[in-house]
PATORLO-248450 format. One record per residue (C-alpha): x, y, z; residue number from 1; residue in one letter. Coordinates in Angstrom, 2 decimals, decimal comma. Layout:
<filos>
FILO; px; py; pz; nr; rest
FILO; X; Y; Z; NUM; a
...
</filos>
This chain:
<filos>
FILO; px; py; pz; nr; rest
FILO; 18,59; -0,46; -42,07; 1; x
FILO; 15,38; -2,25; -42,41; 2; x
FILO; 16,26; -4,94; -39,96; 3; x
FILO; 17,28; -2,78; -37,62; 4; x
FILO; 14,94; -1,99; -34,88; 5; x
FILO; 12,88; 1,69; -35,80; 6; x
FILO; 14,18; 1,33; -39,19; 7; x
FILO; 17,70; 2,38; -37,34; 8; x
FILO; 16,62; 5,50; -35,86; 9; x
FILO; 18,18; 6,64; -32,40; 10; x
FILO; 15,07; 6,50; -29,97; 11; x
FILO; 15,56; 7,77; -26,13; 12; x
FILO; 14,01; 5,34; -23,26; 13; x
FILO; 14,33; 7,03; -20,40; 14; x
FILO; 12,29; 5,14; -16,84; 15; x
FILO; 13,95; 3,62; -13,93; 16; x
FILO; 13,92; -0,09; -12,81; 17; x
FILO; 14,03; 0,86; -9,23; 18; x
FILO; 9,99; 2,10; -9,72; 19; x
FILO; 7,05; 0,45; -10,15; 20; x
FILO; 7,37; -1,95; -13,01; 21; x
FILO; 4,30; -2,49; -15,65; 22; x
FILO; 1,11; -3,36; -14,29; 23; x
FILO; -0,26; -7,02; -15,33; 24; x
FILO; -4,03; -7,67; -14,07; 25; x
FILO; -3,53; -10,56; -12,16; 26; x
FILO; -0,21; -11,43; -13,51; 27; x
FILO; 2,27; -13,18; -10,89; 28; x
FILO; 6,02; -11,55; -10,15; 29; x
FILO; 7,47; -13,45; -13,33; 30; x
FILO; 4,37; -11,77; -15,52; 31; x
FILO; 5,32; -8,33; -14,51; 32; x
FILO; 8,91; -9,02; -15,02; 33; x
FILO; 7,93; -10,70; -18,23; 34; x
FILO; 6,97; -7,46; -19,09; 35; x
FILO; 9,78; -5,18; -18,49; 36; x
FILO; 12,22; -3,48; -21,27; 37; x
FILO; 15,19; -5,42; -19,82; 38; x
FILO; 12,95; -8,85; -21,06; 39; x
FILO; 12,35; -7,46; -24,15; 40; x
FILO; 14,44; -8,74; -27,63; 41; x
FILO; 15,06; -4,89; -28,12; 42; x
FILO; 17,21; -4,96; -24,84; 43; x
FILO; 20,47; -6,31; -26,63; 44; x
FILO; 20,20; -3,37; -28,89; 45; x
FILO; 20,03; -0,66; -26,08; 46; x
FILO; 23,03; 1,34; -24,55; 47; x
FILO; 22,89; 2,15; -20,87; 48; x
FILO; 23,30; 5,92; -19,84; 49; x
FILO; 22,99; 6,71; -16,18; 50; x
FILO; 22,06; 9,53; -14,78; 51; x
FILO; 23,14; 9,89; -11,11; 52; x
FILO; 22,53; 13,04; -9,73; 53; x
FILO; 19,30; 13,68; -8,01; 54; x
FILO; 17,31; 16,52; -9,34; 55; x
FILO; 14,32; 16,46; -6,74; 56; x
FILO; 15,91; 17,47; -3,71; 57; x
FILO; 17,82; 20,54; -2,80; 58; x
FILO; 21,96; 20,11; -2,69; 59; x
FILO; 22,36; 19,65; 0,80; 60; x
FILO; 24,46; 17,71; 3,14; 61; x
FILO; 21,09; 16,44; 4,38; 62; x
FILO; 19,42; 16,06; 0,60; 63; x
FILO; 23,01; 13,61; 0,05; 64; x
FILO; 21,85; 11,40; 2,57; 65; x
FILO; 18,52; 11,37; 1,76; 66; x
FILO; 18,78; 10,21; -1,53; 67; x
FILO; 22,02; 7,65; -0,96; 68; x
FILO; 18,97; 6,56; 1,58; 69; x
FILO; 16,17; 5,99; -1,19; 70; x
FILO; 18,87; 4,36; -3,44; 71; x
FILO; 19,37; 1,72; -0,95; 72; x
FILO; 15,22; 1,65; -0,49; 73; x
FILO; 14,99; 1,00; -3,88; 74; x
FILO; 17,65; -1,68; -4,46; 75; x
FILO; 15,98; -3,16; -1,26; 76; x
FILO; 18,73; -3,11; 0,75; 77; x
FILO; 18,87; -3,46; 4,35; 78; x
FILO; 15,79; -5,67; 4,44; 79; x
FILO; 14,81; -7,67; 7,78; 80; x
FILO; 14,09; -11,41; 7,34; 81; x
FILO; 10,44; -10,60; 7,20; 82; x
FILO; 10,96; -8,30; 4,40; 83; x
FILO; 10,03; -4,84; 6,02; 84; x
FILO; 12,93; -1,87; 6,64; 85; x
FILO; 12,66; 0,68; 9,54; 86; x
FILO; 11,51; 3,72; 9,13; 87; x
FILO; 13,62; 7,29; 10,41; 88; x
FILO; 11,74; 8,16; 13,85; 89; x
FILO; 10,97; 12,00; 12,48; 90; x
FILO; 8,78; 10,61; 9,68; 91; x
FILO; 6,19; 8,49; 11,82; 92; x
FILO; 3,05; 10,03; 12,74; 93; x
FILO; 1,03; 9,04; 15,75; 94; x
FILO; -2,22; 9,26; 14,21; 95; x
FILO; -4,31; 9,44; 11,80; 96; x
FILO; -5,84; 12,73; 12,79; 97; x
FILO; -2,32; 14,20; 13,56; 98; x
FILO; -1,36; 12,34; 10,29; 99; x
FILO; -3,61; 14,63; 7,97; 100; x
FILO; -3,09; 17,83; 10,20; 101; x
FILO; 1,04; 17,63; 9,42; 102; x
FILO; 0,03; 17,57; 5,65; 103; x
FILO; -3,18; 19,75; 5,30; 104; x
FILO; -2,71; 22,41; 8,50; 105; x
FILO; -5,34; 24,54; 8,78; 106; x
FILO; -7,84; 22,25; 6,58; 107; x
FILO; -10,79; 22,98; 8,61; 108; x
FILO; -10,22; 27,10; 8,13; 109; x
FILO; -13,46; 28,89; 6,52; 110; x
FILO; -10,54; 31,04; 4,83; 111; x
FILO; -9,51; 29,14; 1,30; 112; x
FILO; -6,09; 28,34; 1,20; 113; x
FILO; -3,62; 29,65; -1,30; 114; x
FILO; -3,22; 28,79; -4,34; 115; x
FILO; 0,07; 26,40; -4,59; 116; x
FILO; -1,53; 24,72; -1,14; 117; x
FILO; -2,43; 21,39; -3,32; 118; x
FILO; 0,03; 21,99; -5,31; 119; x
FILO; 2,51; 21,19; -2,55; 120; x
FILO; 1,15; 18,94; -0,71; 121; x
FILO; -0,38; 15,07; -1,32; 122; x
FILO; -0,54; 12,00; 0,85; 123; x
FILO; -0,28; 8,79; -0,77; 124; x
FILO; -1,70; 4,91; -0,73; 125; x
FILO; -1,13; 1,44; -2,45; 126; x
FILO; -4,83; 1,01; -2,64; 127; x
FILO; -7,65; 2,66; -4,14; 128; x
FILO; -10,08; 1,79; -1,55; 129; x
FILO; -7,38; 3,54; 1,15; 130; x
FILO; -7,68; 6,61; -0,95; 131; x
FILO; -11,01; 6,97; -1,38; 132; x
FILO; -11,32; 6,68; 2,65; 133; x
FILO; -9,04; 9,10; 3,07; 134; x
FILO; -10,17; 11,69; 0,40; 135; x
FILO; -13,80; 11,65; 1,94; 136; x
FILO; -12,47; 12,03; 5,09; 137; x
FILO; -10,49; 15,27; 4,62; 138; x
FILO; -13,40; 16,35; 2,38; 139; x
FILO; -15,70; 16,36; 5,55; 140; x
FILO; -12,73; 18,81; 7,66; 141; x
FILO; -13,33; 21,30; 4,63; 142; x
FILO; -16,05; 23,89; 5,11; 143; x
FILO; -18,89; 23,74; 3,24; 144; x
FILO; -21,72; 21,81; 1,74; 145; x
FILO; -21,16; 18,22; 0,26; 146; x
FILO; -22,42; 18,55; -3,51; 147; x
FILO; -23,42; 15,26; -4,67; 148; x
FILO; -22,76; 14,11; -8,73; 149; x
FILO; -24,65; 11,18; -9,59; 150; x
FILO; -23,35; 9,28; -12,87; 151; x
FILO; -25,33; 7,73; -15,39; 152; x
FILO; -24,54; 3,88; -15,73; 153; x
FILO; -24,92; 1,46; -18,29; 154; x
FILO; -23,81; -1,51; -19,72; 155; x
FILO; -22,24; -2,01; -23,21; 156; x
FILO; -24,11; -5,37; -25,12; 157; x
FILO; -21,49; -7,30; -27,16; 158; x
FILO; -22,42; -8,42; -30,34; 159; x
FILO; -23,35; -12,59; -30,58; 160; x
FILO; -22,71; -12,57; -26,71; 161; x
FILO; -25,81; -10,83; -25,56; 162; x
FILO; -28,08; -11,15; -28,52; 163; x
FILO; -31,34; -12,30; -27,48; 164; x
FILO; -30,19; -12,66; -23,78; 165; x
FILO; -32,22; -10,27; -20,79; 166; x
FILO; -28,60; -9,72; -19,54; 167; x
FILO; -26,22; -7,19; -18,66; 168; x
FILO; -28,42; -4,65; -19,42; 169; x
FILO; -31,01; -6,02; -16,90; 170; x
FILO; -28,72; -5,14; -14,30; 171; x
FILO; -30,12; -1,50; -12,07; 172; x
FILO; -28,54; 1,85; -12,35; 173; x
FILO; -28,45; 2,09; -8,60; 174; x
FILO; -25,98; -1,31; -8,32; 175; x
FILO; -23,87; 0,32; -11,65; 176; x
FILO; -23,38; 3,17; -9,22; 177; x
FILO; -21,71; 1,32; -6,66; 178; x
FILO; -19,28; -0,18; -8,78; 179; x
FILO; -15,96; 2,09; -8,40; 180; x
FILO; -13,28; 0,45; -11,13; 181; x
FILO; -9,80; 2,62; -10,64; 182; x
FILO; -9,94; 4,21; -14,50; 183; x
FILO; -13,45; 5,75; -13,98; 184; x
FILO; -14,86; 8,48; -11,64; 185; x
FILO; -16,75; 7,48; -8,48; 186; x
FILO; -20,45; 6,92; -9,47; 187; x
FILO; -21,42; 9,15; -6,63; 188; x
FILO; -19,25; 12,05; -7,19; 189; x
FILO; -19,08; 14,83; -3,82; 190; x
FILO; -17,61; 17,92; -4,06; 191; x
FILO; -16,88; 20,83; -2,33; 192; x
FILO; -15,90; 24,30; -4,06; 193; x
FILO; -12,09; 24,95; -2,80; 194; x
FILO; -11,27; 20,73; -3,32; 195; x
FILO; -8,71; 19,38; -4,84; 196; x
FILO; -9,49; 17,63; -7,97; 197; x
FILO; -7,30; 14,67; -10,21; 198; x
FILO; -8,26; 14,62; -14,10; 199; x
FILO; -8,50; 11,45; -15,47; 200; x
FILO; -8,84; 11,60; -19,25; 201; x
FILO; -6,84; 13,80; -21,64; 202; x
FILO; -9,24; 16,41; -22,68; 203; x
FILO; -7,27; 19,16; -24,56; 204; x
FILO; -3,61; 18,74; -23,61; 205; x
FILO; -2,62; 21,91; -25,46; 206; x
FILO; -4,50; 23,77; -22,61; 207; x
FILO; -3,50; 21,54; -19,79; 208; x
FILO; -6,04; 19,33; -19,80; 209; x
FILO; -4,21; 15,76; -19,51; 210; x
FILO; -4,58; 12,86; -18,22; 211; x
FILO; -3,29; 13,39; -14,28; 212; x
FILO; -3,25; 17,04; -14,12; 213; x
FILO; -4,23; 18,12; -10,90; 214; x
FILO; -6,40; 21,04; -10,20; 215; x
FILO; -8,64; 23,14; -8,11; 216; x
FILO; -12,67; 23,35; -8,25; 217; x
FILO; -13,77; 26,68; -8,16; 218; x
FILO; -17,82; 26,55; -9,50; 219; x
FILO; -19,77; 23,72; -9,40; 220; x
FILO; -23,01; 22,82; -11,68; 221; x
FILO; -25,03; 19,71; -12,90; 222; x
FILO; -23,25; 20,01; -16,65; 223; x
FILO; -20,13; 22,03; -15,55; 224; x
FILO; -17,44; 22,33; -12,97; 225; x
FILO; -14,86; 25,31; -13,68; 226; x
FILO; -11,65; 24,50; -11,92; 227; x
FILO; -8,16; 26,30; -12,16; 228; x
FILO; -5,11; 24,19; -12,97; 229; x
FILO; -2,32; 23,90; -10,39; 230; x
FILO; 1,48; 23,41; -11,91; 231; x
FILO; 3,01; 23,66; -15,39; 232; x
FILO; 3,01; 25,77; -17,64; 233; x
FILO; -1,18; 26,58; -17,47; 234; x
FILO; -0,73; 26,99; -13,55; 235; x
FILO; -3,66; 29,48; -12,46; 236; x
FILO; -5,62; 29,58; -15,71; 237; x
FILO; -9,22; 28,17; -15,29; 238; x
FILO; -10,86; 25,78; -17,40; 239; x
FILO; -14,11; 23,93; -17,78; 240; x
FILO; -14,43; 20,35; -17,15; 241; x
FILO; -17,98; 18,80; -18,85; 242; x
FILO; -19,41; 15,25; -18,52; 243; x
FILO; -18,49; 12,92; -20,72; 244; x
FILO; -18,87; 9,04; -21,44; 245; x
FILO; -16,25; 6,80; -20,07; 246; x
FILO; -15,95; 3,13; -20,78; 247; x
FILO; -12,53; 1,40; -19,00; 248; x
FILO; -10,71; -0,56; -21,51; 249; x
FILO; -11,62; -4,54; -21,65; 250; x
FILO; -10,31; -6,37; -18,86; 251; x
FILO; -9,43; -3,15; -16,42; 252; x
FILO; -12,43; -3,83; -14,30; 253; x
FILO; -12,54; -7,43; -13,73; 254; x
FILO; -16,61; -6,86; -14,67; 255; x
FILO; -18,31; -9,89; -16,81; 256; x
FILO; -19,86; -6,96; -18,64; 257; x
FILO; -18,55; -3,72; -20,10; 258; x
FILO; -19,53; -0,59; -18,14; 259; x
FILO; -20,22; 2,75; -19,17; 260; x
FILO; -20,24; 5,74; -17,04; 261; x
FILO; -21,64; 9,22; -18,03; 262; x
FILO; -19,69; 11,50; -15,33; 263; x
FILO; -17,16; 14,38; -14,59; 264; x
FILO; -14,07; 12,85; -15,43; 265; x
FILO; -11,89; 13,78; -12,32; 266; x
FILO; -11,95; 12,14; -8,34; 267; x
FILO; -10,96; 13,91; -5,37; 268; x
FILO; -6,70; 14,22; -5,21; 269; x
FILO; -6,31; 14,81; -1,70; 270; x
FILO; -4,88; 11,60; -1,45; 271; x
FILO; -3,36; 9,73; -4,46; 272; x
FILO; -2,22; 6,14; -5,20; 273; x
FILO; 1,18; 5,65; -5,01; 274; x
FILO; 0,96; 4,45; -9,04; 275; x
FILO; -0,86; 7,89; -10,02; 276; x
FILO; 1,99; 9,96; -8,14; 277; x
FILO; 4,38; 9,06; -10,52; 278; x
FILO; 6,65; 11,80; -11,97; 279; x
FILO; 5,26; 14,45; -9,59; 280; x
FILO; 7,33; 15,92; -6,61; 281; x
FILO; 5,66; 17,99; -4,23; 282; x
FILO; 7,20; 19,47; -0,99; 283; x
FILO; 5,00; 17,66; 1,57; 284; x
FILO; 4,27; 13,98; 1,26; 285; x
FILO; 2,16; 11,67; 3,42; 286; x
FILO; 2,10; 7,86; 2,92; 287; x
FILO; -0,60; 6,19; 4,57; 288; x
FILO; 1,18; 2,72; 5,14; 289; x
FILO; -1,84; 1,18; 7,50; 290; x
FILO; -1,87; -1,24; 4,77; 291; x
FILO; 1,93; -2,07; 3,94; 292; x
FILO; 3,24; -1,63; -0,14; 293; x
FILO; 2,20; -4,86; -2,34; 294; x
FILO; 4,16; -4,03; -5,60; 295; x
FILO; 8,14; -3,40; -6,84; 296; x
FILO; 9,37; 0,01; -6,27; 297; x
FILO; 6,21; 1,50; -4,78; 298; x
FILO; 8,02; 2,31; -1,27; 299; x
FILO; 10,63; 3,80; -3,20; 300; x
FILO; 8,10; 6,17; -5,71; 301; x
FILO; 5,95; 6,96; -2,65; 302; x
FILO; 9,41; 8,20; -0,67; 303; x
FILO; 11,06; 9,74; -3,50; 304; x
FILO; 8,27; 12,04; -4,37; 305; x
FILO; 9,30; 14,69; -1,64; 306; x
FILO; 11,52; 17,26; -2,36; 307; x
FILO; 13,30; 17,04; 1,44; 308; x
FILO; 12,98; 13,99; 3,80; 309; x
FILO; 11,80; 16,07; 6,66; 310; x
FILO; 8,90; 16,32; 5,01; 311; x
FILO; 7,99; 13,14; 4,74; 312; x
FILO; 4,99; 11,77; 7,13; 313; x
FILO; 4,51; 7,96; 7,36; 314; x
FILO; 1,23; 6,77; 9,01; 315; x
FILO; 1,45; 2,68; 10,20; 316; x
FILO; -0,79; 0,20; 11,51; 317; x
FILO; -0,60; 1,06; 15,31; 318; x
FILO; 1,33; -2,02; 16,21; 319; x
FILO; 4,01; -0,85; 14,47; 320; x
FILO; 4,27; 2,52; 14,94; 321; x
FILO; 6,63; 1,40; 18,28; 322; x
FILO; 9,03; -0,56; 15,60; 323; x
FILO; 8,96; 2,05; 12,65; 324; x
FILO; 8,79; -1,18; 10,39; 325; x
FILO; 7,24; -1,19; 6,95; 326; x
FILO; 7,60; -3,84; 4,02; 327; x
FILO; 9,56; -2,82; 1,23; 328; x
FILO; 8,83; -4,63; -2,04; 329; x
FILO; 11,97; -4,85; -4,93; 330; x
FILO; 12,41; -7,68; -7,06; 331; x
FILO; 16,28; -7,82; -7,22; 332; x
FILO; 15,81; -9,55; -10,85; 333; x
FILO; 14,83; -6,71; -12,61; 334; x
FILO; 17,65; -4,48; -11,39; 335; x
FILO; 20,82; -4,90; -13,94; 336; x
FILO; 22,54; -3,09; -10,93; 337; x
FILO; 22,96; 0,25; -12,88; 338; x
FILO; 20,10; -0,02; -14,45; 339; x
FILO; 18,68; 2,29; -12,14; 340; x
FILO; 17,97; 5,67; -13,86; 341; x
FILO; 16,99; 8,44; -11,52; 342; x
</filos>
């Protein structure tokens, strides 16, 4: 039993190959591949179960095609030479503004929307920077005043690598501020009560409080922001969200120096990366594709996190909105054909 892998206990694995694989910093295709289960020594030792029904949409004639549809998107099937797959006509929107109306009608209303409004709706981006854009953008359509959080930046010295040296530390609080890594909270933080909010730490996950959890700011102060949790099992209960210290772990940022924030530990989830939307299923999805997919399986996450295709909205660059065209990224290596657990 001892050279058994886990000591020859049954242990579940349970992830599909068709999504977005593990993220390598800078690592090239065969690094990320490098770094799937199916590469791992354990593989040889693991029994495939599939699972083949889809439990995200409703069972409909329509929902069948829908997701026989995403299985082909994400065994990348039906590619063009140039990579990209077309789009259905229904799902492409004709602008941006018309793009954020379809999934946040009535934005701009003075009267606060319901509660399960965030909770069933989220548009989606490859890139942080996209996001961002897009969250301060639909921040601005809400009513109200723009609250601004300012963080409190540092830098961490390493022991016998800064010793004696003006360094890291010499750098100013107001360039700290401008740095926006994807594991920490924006240095300037703006908020509006009514907003939807993203946590990004696990702060007390036997009250909801996890890493991901998406909820609603109700109060705002300079130590405080009291919020009520959307989904699960704490849906509708408020909680208070304080500022702590955040440091990314070392090599996240890409930084020659190790930065420490002091700040609300949440960003703005009107918009999402594709990577953060994982596991959630909401009923209406946007996916800003203005700057095409990069990575394995994010088309297919992105498109599979609707509950019905007809509520899917896909914004594209504007020469290709005539086309419908997108890339799709899969890496037919890492898909032992079945492999793909849904």
């Amino acid at each position: 039993m001892r050279d058994r892998p886990f000591g020859g206990i049954t242990v579940v694995f349970g992830g599909d190959f068709q999504q977005i694989l593990p993220v390598v910093p800078r690592g090239s295709r065969e690094d990320v591949v490098s770094a799937t289960l199916s590469r791992s020594d354990l593989w040889r030792h693991v029994k495939v179960l599939k699972l083949i029904r889809n439990m995200r949409v409703a069972n409909t004639l329509d929902a069948h095609s829908f997701s026989s549809w995403l299985l082909e998107i994400g065994h990348g099937r039906g590619l063009a030479d140039d990579g990209t797959i077309q789009l259905p006509h229904e799902m492409i929107a004709s602008d941006v503004a018309t793009f954020i109306d379809n999934i946040y009608p009535g934005i701009r209303s003075p009267t606060p929307p319901p509660p399960d409004y965030f909770l069933n709706r989220m548009i989606l981006s490859p890139r942080n920077r996209d996001v961002a854009d897009l969250n301060a953008q639909i921040l601005s359509m809400m009513p109200g005043e723009v609250e601004s959080f300012l963080s409190v930046d540092s830098t961490v010295d390493e022991a016998g690598v800064d010793d004696g040296v003006s360094g890291s530390n010499a750098l100013p609080p107001e360039f700290l501020r401008t740095l926006n890594p994807s594991s920490l909270p924006p240095g300037d933080l703006q908020l509006k009560p009514g907003c939807p909010l993203i946590l990004l730490r696990n702060l007390c996950p036997t009250k909801g409080l996890c890493n991901g959890t998406r909820m609603v700011l109700v109060r705002m102060s300079r130590r405080i922001l009291e919020v009520k949790l959307l989904g699960g099992e704490h849906d509708g209960q408020l909680a208070l969200i304080p500022r702590i210290t955040l440091a990314p772990a070392e090599g996240q940022t890409g930084f020659a120096f190790i930065l420490k924030r002091r700040q609300f530990p949440v960003r703005l989830a009107f918009a999402l990366t594709i990577n953060k939307a994982q596991g959630q299923s909401v009923e209406h999805v946007g996916i800003d594709l203005r700057i095409p997919v990069f990575s394995h399986g994010q088309l297919y996450v992105a498109l599979s996190r609707a509950t019905n295709s007809r509520n899917i909205q896909a914004l594209l660059p504007e020469e290709e909105r005539d086309s419908q065209r997108t890339r799709n990224v899969v890496y037919p290596e890492v898909l032992v054909d079945v492999v793909g657990l849904t």
